[in-house]
C-alpha positions, 0 to 999 in steps of 0.5 A: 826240506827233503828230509821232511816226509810230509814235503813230496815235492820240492821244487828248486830256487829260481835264480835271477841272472839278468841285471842288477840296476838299469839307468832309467831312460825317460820315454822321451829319449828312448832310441828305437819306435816299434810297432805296438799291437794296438798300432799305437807308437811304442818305444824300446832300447832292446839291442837285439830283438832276436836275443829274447827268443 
């Protein structure tokens, strides 16, 4: 793809490094209530709400 002179710009494969499979938690067992934007009732199984950021 470099080599092609009519390719000037190549851009690099995104490799995905996040998990493979997760278990599917049905939203009446999900542990943690958060606040949603709309201020309805929300739910999540983050672990660590600072490790997205």
């Amino acid at each position: 793809m470099l080599n092609d002179p009519d390719t000037r710009i190549a851009r690099p494969r995104q490799v995905y490094t996040g998990e493979r499979a997760r278990r599917y938690v049905p939203i009446e067992e999900r542990k943690q209530r958060v606040e949603t934007p709309t201020g309805a009732e929300g739910f999540t199984n983050a672990v660590d709400p600072q490790r997205r950021r």
